[in-house]
C-alpha positions as CSV (number, residue, x, y, z in Angstrom):
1,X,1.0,-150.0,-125.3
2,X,-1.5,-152.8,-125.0
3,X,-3.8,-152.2,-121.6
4,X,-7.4,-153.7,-123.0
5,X,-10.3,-153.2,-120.6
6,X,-11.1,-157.4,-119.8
7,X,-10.7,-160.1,-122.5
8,X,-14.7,-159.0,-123.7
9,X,-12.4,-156.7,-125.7
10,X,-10.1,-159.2,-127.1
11,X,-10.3,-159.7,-131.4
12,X,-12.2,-162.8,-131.3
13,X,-15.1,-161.9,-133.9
14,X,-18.3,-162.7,-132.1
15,X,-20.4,-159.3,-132.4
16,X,-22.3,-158.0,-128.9
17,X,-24.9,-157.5,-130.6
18,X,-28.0,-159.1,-132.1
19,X,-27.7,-159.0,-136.1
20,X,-30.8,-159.1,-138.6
21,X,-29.6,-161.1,-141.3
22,X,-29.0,-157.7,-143.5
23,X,-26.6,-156.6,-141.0
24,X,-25.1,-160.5,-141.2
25,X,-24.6,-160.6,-144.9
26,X,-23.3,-156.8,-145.7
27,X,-20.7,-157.4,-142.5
28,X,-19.5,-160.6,-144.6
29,X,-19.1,-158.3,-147.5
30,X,-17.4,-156.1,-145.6
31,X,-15.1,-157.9,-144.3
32,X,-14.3,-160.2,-147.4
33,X,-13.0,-156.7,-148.6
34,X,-10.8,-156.1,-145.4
35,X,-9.1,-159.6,-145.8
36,X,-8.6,-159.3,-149.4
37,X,-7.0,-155.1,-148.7
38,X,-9.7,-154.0,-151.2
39,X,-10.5,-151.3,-147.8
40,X,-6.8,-150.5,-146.1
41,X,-5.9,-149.0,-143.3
42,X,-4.2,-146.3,-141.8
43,X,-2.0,-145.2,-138.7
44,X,-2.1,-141.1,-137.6
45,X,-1.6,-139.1,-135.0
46,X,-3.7,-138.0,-132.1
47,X,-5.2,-134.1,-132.9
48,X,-3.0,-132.8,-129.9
49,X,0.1,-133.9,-132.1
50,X,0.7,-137.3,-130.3
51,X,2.2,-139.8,-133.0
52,X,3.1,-143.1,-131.3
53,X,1.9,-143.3,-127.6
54,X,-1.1,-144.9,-127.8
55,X,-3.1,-147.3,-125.0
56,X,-5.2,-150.4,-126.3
57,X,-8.4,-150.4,-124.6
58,X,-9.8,-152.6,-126.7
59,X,-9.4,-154.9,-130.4
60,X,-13.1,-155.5,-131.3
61,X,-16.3,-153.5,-131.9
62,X,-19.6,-154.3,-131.5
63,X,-20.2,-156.2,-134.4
64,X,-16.8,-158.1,-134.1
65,X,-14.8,-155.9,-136.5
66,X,-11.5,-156.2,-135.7
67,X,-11.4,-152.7,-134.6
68,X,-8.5,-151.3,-132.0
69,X,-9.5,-148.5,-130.1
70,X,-7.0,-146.6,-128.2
71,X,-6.7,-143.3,-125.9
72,X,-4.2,-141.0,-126.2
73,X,-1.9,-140.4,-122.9
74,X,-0.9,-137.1,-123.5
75,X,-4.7,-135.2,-124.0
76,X,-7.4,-138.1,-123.3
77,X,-8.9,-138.5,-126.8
78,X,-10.2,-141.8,-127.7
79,X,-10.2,-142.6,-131.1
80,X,-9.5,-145.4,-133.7
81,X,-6.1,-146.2,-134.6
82,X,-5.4,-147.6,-137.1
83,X,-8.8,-147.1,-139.1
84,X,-9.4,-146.9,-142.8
85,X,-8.0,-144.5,-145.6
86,X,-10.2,-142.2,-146.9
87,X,-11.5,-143.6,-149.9
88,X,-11.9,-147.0,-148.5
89,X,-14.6,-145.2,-146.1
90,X,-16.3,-143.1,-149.0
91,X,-16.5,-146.7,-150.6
92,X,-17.8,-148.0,-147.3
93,X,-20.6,-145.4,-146.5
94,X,-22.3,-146.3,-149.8
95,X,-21.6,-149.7,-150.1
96,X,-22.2,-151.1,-146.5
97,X,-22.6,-149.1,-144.3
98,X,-26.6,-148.1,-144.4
99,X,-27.0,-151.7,-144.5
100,X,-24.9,-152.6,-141.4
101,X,-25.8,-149.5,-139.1
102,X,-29.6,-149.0,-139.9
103,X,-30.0,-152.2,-140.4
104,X,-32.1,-151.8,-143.4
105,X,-31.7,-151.8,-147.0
106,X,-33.6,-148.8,-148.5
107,X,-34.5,-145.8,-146.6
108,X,-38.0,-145.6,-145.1
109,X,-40.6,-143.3,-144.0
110,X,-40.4,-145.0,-140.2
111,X,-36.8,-144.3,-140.3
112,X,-37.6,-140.4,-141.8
113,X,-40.0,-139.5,-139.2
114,X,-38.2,-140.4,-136.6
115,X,-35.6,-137.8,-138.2
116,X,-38.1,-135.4,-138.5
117,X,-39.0,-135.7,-134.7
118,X,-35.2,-135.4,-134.3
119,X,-35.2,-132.0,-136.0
120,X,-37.9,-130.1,-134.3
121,X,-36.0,-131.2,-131.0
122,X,-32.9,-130.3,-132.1
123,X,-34.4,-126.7,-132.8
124,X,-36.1,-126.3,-130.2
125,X,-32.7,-126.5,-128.1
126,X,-31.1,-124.3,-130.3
127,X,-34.1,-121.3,-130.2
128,X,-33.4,-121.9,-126.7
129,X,-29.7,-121.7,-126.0
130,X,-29.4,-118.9,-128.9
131,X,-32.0,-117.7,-131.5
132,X,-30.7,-116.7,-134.6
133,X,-30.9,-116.3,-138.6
134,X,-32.9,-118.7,-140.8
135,X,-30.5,-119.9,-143.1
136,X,-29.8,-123.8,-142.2
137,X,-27.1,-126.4,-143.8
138,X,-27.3,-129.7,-142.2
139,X,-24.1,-131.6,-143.2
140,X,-24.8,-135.3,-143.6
141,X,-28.1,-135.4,-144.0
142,X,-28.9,-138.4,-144.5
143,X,-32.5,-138.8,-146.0
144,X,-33.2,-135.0,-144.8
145,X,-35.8,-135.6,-141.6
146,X,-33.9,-133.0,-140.0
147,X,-34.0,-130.6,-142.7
148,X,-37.3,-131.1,-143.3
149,X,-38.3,-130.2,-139.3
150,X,-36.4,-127.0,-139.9
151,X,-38.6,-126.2,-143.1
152,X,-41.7,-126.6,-141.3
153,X,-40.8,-124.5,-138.7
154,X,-40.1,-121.4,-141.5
155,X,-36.4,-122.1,-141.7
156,X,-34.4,-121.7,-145.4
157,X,-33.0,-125.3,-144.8
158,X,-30.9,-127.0,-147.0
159,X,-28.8,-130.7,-146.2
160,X,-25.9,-132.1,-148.2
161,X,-25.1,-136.2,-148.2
162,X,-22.7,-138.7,-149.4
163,X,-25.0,-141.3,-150.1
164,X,-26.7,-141.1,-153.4
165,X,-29.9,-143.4,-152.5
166,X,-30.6,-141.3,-149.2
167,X,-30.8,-137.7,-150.8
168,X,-33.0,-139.0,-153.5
169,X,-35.7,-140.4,-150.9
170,X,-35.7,-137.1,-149.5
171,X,-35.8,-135.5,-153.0
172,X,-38.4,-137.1,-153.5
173,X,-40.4,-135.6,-150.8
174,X,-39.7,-132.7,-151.9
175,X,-36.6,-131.6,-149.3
176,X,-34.1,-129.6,-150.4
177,X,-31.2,-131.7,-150.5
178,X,-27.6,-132.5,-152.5
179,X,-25.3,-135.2,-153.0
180,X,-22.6,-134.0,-152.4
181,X,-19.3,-132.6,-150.0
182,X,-19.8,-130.0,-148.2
183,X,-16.7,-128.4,-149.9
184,X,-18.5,-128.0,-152.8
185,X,-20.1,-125.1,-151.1
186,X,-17.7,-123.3,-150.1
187,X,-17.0,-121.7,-153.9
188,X,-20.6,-120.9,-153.9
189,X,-19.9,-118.3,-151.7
190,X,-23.1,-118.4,-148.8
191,X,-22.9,-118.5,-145.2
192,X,-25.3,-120.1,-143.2
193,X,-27.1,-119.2,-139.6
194,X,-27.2,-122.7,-138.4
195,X,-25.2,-125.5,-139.4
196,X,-25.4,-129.1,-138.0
197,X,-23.4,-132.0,-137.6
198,X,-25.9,-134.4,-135.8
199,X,-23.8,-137.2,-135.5
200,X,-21.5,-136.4,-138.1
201,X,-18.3,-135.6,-136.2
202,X,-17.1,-139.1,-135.1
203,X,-16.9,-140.0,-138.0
204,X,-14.7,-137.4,-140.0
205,X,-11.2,-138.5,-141.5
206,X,-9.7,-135.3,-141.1
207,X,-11.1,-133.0,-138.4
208,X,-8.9,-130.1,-138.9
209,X,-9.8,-129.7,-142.7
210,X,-13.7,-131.0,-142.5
211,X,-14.2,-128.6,-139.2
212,X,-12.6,-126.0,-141.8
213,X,-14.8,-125.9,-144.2
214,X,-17.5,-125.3,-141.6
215,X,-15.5,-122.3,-140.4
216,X,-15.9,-120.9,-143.9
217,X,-19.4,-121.6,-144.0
218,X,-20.6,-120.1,-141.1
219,X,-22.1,-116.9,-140.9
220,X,-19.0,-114.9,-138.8
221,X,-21.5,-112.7,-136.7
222,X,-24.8,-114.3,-135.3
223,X,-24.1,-118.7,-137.0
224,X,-24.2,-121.4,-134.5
225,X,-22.6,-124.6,-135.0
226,X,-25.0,-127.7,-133.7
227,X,-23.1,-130.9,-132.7
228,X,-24.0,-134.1,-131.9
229,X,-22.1,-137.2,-131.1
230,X,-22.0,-140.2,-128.8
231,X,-20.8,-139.2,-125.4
232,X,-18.7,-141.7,-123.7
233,X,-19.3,-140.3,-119.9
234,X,-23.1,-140.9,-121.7
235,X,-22.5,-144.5,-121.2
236,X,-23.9,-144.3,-117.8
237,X,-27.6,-144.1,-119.5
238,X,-27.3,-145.6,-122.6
239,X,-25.7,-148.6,-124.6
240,X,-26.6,-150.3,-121.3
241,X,-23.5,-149.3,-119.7
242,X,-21.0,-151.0,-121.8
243,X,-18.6,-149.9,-123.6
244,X,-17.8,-152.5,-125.8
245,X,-21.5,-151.8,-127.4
246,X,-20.5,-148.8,-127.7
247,X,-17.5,-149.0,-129.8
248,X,-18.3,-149.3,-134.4
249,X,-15.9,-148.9,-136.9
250,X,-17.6,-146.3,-138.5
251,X,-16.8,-144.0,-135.6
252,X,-12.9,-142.5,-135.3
253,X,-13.5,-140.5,-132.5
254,X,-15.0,-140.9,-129.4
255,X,-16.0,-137.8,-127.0
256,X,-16.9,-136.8,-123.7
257,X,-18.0,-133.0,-123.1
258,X,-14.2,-132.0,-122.4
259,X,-12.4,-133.5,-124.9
260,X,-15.2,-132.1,-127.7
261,X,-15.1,-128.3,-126.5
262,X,-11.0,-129.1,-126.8
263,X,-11.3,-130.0,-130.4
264,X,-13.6,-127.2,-131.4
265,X,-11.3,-124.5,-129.4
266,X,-7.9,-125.6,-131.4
267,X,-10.3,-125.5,-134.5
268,X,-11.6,-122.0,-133.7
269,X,-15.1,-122.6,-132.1
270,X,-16.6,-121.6,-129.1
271,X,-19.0,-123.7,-127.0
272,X,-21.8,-121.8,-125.2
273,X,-23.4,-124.6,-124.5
274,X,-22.3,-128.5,-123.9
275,X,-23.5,-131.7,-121.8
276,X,-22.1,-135.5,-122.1
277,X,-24.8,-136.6,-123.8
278,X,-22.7,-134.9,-125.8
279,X,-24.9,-132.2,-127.5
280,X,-23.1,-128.7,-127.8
281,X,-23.7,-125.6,-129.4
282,X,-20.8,-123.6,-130.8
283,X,-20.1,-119.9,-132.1
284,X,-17.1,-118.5,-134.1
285,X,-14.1,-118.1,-131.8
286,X,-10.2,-117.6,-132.0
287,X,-7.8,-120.7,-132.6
288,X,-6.7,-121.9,-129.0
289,X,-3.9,-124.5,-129.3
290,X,-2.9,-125.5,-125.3
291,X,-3.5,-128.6,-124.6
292,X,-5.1,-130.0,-121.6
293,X,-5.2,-133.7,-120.4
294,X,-8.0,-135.7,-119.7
295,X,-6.5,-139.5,-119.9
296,X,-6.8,-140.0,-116.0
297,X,-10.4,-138.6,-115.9
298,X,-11.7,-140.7,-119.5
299,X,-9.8,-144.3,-118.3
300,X,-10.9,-144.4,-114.8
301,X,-14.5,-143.8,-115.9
302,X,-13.6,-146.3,-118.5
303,X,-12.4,-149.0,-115.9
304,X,-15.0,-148.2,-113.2
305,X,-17.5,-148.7,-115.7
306,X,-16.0,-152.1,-116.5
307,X,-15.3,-152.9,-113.4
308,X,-19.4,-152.1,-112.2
309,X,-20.9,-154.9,-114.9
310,X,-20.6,-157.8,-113.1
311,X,-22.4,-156.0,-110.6
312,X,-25.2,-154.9,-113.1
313,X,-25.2,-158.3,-114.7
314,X,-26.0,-159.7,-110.9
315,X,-28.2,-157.1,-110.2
316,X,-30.5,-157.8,-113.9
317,X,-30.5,-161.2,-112.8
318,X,-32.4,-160.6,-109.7
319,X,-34.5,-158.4,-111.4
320,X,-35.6,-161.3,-114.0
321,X,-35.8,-163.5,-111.3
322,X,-38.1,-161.6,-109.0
323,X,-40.2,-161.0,-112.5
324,X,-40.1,-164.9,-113.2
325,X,-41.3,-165.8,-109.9
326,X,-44.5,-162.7,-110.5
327,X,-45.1,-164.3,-113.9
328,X,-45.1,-167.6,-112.5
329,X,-49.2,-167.6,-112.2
330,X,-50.0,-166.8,-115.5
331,X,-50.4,-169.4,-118.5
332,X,-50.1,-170.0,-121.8
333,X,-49.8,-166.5,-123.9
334,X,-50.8,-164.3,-121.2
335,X,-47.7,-162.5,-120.7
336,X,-47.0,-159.1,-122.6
337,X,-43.7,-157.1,-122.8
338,X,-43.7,-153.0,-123.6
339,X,-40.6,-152.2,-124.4
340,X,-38.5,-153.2,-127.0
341,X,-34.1,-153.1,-127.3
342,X,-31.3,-154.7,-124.8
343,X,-33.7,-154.8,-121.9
344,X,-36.3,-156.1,-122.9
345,X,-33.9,-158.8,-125.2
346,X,-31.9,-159.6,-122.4
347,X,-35.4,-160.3,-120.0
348,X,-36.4,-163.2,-122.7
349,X,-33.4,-164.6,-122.6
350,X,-33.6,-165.2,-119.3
351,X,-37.5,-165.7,-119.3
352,X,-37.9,-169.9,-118.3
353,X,-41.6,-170.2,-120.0
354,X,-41.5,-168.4,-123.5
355,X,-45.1,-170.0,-123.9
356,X,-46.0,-167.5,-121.4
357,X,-45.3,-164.8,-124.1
358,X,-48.2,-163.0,-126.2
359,X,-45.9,-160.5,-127.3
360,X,-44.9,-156.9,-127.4
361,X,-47.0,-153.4,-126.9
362,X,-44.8,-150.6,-128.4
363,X,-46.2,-148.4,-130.9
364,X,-42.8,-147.8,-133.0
365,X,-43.3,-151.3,-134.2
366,X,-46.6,-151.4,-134.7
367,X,-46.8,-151.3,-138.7
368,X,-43.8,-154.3,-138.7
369,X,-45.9,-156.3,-137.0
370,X,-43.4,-158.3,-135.0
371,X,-40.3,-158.2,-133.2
372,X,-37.6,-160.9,-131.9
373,X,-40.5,-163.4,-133.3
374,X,-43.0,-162.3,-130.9
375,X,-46.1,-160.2,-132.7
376,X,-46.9,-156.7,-131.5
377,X,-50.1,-156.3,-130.0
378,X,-52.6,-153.3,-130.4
379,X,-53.2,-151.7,-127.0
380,X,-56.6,-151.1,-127.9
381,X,-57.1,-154.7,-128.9
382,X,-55.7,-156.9,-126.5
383,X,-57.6,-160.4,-125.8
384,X,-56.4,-162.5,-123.1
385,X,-53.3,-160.6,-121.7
386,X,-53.6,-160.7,-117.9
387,X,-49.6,-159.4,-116.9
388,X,-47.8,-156.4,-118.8
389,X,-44.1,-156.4,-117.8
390,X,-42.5,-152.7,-118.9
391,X,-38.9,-153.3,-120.0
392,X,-37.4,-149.9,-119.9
393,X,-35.4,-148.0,-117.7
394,X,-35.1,-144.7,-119.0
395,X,-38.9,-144.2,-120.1
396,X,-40.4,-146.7,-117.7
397,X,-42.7,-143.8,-116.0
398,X,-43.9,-142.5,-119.2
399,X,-44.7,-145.9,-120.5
400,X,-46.8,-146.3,-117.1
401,X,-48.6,-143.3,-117.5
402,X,-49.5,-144.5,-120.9
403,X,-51.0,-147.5,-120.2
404,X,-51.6,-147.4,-116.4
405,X,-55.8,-147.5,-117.1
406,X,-55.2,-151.2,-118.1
407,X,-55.1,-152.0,-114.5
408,X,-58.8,-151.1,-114.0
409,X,-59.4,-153.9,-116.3
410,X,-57.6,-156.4,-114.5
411,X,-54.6,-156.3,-116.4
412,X,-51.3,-156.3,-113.9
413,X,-48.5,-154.1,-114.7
414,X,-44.8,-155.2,-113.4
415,X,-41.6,-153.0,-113.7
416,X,-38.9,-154.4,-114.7
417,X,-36.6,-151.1,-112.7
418,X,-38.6,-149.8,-109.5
């Protein structure tokens, strides 16, 4: 049954995103191998059994893949349908994928200390919510940030990738790490304290048999299970409210808070603690296998949510204008922008006088050196900014606590979200 959200969703191949030209020429590569079958696809049924009875929401992802995305009727999981066979996605995640999602060629240490900051996060939720044994397996760990956070803090922690080129970065620091499956560790007979699927889930081919293997793995008695995926009810603070950014081929499954603790019951896991970011934590439990639907609940979210852009589009507008019309006094490069990402992208867009523009303050970017064109500026070194505008919504009082003396040296600071 074809019921798409608007026509934004329609398979017309223009991404929704800005692409680096990385991103641009692995996508061609990609799909060059989708016209010519080298990556097929597959149709499959819905984990509550559900075969056939499927609703369209929508025929494109970000990037423009053609993509369908459907939710099932009968239990409320969204989910990818048809996607690719298995070993056109192993052959994906090593060819293209880094490339197209990280939007960088090699792994580096910006991107590994951000997973490292990641890590000691992640455990201090879990100390929190349920302290336990020291043994960790992160599964798809990626270059091994995460695993090296839980070393630091004491842990036995150990990670297991697919990608060849990632676990030898982090080898090469030193982190225990292995290329492979996690199958492969089930022979070896261990159980671990902690496992952790940061992001991981979404994109499993066969739930039942991957979440299986984790069953064997996990210490029966005192383990926790971390897991981490996109929440879709998340939407209303992130992805800047739209689904359509939202959706990437890489991801069969998408989640809120109910539909997650669902899947984990019929696959004998316990949640003892959940929100729709989603983040949960999970112990060993019994096999549930009633089914309960959340279809009305996940596509009126999904259609309100649609239905509210034009209003945020009309309302970001306003906001731009009102900055214009504050901005309007100052010349020729004495305009500054802290922030970086869809706000702040969207706000030049829309910005009439680009010459006003000196260029960003964000310290993430600071060793790049640029971003969007625009250089980044050294908050300790500015010379002739006169305006700061913060582009963020979420972190917009932390960024003004940060640079909030500037004002005491003339410097104006404007909010993009009051």
């Amino acid at each position: 049954m074809r019921n798409i959200l608007s026509d934004r969703y329609l398979n017309d191949g223009i991404p929704s995103v800005k692409l680096n030209k990385i991103q641009k020429d692995y996508l061609k590569i990609f799909k060059d191998k989708c016209d010519k079958e080298i990556y097929e696809k597959e149709d499959y049924q819905c984990e509550c059994g559900n075969e056939t009875e499927f609703e369209v929401l929508g025929e494109k992802d970000r990037y423009g893949l053609a993509v369908r995305t459907v939710i099932c009727p009968k239990c409320g999981m969204v989910m990818t349908n048809p996607r690719m066979t298995k070993d056109s996605y192993d052959r994906f995640y090593e060819s293209e994928y880094p490339y197209i999602y990280r939007a960088i060629k090699k792994p580096d240490d910006k991107y590994f200390n951000r997973r490292v900051e990641e890590g000691h996060r992640l455990a201090n939720l879990i100390e929190s919510v349920r302290p336990t044994g020291k043994n960790v397996l992160e599964i798809g760990c990626a270059g091994g940030g995460i695993v090296e956070a839980f070393t630091e803090r004491g842990y036995n922690a150990f990670g297991v990738d697919l990608s060849a080129e990632y676990v030898d970065f982090g080898k090469h620091k030193g982190i225990n790490l292995r290329c492979c499956h996690s199958s492969e560790l089930v022979k070896e007979g261990k159980t671990y304290d902690i496992i952790i699927l940061n992001h991981v889930l979404e994109h499993f081919i066969d739930l039942r048999q991957e979440l299986g293997i984790v069953h064997k793995l996990l210490d029966r008695q005192k383990g926790v299970l971390f897991v981490a995926v996109p929440g879709i009810k998340n939407l209303l603070f992130s992805y800047d409210n739209d689904f359509l950014l939202f959706l990437q081929n890489a991801h069969i499954y998408h989640f809120t808070k109910d539909t997650l603790q669902q899947v984990m019951k019929w696959n004998g896991f316990d949640a003892i603690y959940s929100n729709e970011k989603v983040e949960a934590i999970f112990c060993m439990g019994e096999k549930v296998q009633n089914v309960n639907n959340y279809y009305s609940d996940i596509k009126s979210f999904l259609v309100q949510l649609e239905a509210d852009r034009k209003d945020r589009k009309n309302e970001f507008r306003l906001r731009c204008e009102r900055i214009m019309q504050d901005i309007s006094k100052y010349g020729k490069a004495e305009v500054a922008i802290y922030g970086t990402g869809r706000e702040a992208e969207k706000l030049l867009d829309e910005i009439g006088n680009p010459s006003q523009m000196q260029g960003f303050l964000t310290k993430d970017l600071l060793e790049e050196g640029h971003y969007m064109g625009y250089p980044i500026l050294d908050i300790e070194k500015l010379d002739n900014v006169k305006c700061i505008i913060i582009a963020s919504k979420i972190y917009k009082e932390v960024i003004y606590e940060r640079i909030k003396y500037l004002e005491d040296y003339g410097i104006t600071i404007i909010q993009m979200y009051e």
